[in-house]
C-alpha positions in Angstrom: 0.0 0.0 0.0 2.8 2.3 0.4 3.0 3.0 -3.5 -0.4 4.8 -3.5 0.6 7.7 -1.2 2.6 9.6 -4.2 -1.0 9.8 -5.9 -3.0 10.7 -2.7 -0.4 13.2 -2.0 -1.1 14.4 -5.9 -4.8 14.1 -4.9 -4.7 16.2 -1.8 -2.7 18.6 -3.5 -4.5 19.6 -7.0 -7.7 19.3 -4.7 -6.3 22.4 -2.6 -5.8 24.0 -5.8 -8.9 23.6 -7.2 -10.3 25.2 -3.6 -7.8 27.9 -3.7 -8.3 29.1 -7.6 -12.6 29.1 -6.6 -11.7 31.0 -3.5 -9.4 33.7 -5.2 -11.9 33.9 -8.0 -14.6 34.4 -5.4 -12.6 37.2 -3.2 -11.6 39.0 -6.6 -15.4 39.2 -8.0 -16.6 40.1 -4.4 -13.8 43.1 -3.8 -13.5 44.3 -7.6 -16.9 46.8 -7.4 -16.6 46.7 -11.4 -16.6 43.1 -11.8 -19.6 42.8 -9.2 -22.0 45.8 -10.2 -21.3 44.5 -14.0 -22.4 41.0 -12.7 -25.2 42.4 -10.8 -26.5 44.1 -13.6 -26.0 41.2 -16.0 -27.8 38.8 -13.9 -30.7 41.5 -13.2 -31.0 41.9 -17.4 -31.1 38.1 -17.6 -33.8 38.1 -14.9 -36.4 40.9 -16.1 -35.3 41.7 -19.5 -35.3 38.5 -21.5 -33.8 39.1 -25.1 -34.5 35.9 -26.7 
């Protein structure tokens, strides 16, 4: 069994960066006031102005 720690390690590890890269993404949207007032308004035109 010890040959299968090299892939859990791998496992753990791109997991963490998958949770990391969602979290930085997350913070950036939240903090940038451009990014989030642009997505506000997109998702408020997708809700009450449908254009298809």
């Amino acid at each position: 069994m010890p040959q299968m720690m090299p892939m859990l390690w791998m496992m753990y590890f791109f997991f963490f960066l998958l949770i990391l890269f969602f979290y930085m993404n997350l913070f950036f949207y939240i903090h940038n006031p451009f990014i989030f007032f642009n997505k506000h308004m997109l998702l408020n035109d997708l809700k009450w102005n449908w254009k298809w």
